[in-house]
N, C-alpha and C positions, 0 to 999 in steps of 0.2 A: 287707315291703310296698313296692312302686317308689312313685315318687316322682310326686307329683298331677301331672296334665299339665299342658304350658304353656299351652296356647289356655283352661284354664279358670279360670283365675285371673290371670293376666299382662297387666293390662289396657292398652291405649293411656294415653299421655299424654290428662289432661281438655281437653275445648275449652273455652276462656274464654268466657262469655258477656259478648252486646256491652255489656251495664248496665254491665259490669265496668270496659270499658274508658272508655263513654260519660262515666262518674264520675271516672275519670284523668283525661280530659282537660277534664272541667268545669272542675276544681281546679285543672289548670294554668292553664286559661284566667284564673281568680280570681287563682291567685297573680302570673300574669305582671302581669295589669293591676295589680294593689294595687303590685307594684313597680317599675310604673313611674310611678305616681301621688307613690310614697314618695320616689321619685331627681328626680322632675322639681319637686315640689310640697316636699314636705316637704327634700330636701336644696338644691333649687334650681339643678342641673345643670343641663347644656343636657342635653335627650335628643331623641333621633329620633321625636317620639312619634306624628308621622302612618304613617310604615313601619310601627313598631311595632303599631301600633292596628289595622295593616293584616294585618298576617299575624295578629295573635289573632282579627280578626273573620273572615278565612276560616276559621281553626277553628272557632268559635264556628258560621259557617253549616253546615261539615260536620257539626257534632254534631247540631244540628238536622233537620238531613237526614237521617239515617239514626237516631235517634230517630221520626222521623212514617213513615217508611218500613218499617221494622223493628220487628220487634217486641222490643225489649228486652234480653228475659228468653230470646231464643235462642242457641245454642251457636254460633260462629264455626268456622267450618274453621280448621285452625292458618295456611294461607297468607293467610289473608284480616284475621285478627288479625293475621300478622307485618307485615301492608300498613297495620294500622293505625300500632301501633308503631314502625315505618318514617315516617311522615308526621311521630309525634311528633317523629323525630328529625331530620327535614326542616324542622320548625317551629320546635326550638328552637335550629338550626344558625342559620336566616334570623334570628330574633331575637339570637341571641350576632354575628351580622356587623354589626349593625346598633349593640350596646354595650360593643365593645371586645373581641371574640373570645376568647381565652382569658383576658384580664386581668380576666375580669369573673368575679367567684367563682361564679356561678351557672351556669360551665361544666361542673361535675361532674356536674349533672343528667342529662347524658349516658346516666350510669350507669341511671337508674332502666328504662328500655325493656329494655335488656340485660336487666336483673334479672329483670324481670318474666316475659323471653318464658323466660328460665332455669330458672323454675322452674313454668312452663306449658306449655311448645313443645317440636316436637321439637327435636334436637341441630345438624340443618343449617339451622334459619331462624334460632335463637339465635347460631349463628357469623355468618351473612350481615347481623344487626342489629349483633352487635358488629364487623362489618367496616365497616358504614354509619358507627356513630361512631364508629371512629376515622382515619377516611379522613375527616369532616367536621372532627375535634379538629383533624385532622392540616393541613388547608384554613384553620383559623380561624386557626393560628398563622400563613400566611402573610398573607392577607387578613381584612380588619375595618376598621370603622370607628371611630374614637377611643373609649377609654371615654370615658362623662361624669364628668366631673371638674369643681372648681373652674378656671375660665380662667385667675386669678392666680396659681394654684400647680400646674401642672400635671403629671399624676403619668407619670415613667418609669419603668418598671419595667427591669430587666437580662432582656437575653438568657437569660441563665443561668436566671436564676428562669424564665420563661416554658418554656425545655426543662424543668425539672424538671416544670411545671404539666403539661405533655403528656405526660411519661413518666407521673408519677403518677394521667393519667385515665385511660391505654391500660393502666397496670398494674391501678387498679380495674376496672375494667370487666373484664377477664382474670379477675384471684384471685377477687373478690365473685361473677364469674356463673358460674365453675366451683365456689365453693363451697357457692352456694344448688343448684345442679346437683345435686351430689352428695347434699345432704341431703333436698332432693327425691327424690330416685330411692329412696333406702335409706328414707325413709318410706312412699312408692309400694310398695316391694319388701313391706316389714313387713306395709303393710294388704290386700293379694292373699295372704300366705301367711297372718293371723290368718283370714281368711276363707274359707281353705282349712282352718285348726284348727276352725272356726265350723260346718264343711260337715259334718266326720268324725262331733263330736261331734251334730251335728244330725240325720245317719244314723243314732247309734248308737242314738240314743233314739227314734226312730221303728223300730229295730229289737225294743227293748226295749216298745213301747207296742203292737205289733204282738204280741206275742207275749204279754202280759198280756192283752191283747183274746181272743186266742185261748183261755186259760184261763178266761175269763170269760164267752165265748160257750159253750164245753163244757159249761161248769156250768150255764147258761142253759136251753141246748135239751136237756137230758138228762131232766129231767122230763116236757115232751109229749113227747117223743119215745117213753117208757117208756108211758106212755099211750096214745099211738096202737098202740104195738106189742100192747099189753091188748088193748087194742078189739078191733083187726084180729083176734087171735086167737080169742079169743069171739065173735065174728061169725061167721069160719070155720066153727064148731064147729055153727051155727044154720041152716044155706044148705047141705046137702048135697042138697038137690032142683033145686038152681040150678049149675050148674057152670060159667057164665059167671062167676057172681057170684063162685064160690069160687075162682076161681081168679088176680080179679082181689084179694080180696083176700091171698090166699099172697102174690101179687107185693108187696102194699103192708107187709105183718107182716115179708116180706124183709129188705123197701128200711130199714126203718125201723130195722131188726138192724144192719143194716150201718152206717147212721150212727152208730147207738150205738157200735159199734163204733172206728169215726174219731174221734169224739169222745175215746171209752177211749183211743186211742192218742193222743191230743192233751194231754189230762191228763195223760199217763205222761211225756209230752215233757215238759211242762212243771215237770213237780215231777222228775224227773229233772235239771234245766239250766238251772231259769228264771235269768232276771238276777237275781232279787232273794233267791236260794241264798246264805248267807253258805259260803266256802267258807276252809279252811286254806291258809296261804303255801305251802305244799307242791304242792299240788291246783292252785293258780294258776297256780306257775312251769311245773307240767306242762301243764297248759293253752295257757300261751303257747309251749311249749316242742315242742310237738308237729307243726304246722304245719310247723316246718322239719327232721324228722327224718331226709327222706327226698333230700336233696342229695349227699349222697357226704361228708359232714362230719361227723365223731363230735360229738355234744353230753352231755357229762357233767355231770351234778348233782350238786352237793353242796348237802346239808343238815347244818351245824350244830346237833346237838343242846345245845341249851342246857336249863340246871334249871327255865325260868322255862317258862309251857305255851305251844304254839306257836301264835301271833297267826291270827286268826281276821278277816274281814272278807266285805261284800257283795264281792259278784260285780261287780266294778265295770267297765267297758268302756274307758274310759280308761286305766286299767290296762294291762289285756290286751293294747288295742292299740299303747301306748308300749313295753312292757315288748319284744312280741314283734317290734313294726317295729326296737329297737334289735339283739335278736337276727337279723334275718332281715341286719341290716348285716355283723356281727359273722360268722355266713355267709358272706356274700359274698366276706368278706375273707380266711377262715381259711384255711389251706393246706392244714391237716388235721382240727382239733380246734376245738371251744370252751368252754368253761367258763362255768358257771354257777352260782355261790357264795349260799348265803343264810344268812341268822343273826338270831338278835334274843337282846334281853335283859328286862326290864323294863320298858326306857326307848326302846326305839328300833328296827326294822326296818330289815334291810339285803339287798339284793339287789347283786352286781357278774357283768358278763358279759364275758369276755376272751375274745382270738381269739391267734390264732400267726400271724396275720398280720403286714404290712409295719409297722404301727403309723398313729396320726396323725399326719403331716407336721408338723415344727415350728411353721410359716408359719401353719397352720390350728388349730394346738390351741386356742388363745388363742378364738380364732374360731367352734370349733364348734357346731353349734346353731343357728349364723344362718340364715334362710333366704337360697335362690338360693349355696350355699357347699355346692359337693361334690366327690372326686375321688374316683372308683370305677372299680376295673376293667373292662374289657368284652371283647366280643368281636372290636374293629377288629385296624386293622394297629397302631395308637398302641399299642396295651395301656391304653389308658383312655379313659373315656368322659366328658362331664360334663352333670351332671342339674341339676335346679331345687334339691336342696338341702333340698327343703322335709319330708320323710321326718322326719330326725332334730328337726328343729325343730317340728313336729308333735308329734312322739315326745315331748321334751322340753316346750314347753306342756301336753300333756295333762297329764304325768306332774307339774308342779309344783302344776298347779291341783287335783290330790289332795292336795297336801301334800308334797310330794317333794322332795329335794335331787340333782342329775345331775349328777354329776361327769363328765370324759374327763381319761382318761393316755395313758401308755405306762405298755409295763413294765418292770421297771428292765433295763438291761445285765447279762447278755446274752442275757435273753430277749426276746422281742419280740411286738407286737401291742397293739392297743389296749386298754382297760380304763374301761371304764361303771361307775358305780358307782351306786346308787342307793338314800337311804335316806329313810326316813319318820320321824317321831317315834310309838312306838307307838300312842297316844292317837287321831292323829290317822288314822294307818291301820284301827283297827280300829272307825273313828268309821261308823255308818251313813250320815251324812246329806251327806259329799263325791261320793255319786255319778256328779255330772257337773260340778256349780259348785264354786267356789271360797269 
């Protein structure tokens, strides 16, 4: 099976809503006043406190503003969020000029805007905030006005310590918003491919619910149908003075054969395949195994006879469709052949499917399974292509929420190709009720 498309799962970064932000800068606003109430009142500094009071109450008036303007609870475009973010850091530049620039501990705060847009924003308004503050850090170390301090003991800080303060808020601001970045993204990545696992098995049960219906409408409409078809013919048998009449009802005793008929064949379908067919691990693997027979790539079975009788379970779709997406990999890869090994005992089921392929790349064994993590051959000038990744991890969700364990190799020196191995605990394989959940 290819790999779900990008445009249907691969979403945009979320827009921040303005509450979102409206609420940052409350708080700042709160904490800035409280500490400059604490520095002026409570330690008894001198402070700047008209400036000061002055740049919080313009923020204070823009929150208000666009609070009564705005409705809240709506989505921001990313530039118009980066513009707010950007003001933060215009506001708390003007206030660290105002109580000692970088001397004043509450320079790191810098950080927080970065963070924020890191793991909200795209990647080029996140760079352009972390170029604001540190082009402002970078301002404050030259210009500022005195921290407040005691006047009798007035504090000088070294040179030295001040570069290290700079280096170490240009380094945070860096390592912190590339590594909320990262974890952001690879959470983003996770919940587009489970919602792609979410989509498959969602299909497969409306395919299965479809087709119990169909068994159940057969059975339904088979008795009037039988009925009408009586009628209609006892009728006939009464109306040979009327040829109008008799002819329309031939046409109706027909029509009504032939549903029965549909029906018949509907029934036969369905106890012939239905999903809910408990079928032998034999029957399955041929099942999954059949779809790709027809590639140019020998696929050889082996079945393990063991003394214990051989495992038996529903017709499960999650199955079928893990088992055979890994095969249709294993395909893709093989040169020539693939193998398909099965075995149980007592205690445990085990399926493994290998290819004579290149193998797993060292780089990616560890890795395999993740979504958005693929490198498969194709048809370019490269000799390879790269996909979303999301097949095998697909493959591997479904396959564990039955109860499964999915290993990836190699195989040893000097044979070569990959090796899936896949086993279940008997119990739980041949359980009816893992159909789809877990």
């Amino acid at each position: 099976m290819t790999d779900v498309d990008a445009s249907d799962f691969r979403h945009p970064r979320r827009h921040v809503r303005l509450d979102t932000i409206l609420r940052l800068r409350w708080l700042a606003a709160l904490g800035q006043l409280v500490a400059i109430f604490v520095v002026a009142q409570g330690l008894d500094f001198e402070v700047p406190v008209l400036p000061c009071l002055g740049v919080i109450s313009i923020s204070a008036g823009l929150n208000l503003v666009l609070q009564m303007l705005f409705n809240p609870m709506q989505r921001l475009e990313p530039r118009y969020a980066a513009g707010l973010l950007a003001l933060n850091i215009a506001e708390l530049a003007a206030l660290l000029f105002f109580t000692g620039g970088l001397q004043n501990p509450f320079s790191f705060l810098f950080l927080a805007p970065v963070l924020i847009s890191a793991t909200a924003l795209p990647t080029r308004l996140t760079i352009a905030l972390g170029v604001m503050a540190a082009v402002c850090a970078t301002m404050l170390a030259f210009f500022h006005r005195p921290l407040p301090w005691d006047a009798d003991e007035p504090l000088v800080l070294p040179q030295i310590y001040l570069l290290g303060v700079w280096l170490s808020i240009l380094t945070a601001i860096g390592v912190t918003s590339l590594y909320a970045f990262q974890v952001t993204e690879e959470a983003r990545k996770l919940s587009d491919a489970l919602a792609a696992t979410e989509l498959v098995l969602t299909r497969e049960q409306h395919l299965t619910q479809i087709d119990g219906l169909a068994a159940a409408a057969a059975h339904e409409l088979g008795t009037p149908l039988s009925t009408i078809f009586l009628i209609s013919r006892e009728l006939e048998k009464n109306v040979h003075n009327t040829p109008e009449i008799a002819d329309d009802l031939k046409t109706l005793r027909e029509q009504s054969q032939r549903c029965r008929e549909i029906l018949s064949k509907i029934t036969q379908l369905n106890s012939a395949g239905a999903p809910f067919d408990r079928m032998r691990l034999s029957t399955l693997i041929e099942e999954a195994v059949a779809p790709h027979r027809d590639f140019g790539i020998a696929i050889k079975i082996r079945i393990a006879v063991a003394s214990a009788v051989e495992p038996t379970a529903m017709r499960n779709p999650a199955i079928l469709y893990g088992v055979g997406n890994i095969l249709e990999n294993a395909v893709d890869f093989a040169r020539e052949r693939v193998e398909v090994n099965a075995w149980w005992n007592t205690d445990s089921v085990a399926i493994s499917i290998s290819d004579d392929g290149p193998g797993i790349p060292p780089d990616l064994l560890k890795r395999i399974g993740e979504p958005y993590l693929t490198r498969r051959r194709g048809g370019d000038d490269s000799g390879e292509h790269t996909g979303l990744g999301l097949g095998v991890f697909i493959a591997r969700t479904l396959l564990e929420r039955t109860g499964a364990k999915v290993a990836f190799s190699n195989r040893v020196f000097p044979d070569h190709g990959a090796v899936v191995q896949i086993a279940w605990p008997r119990e739980r394989f041949e359980t009816d009720e893992h159909a789809f959940v877990d």
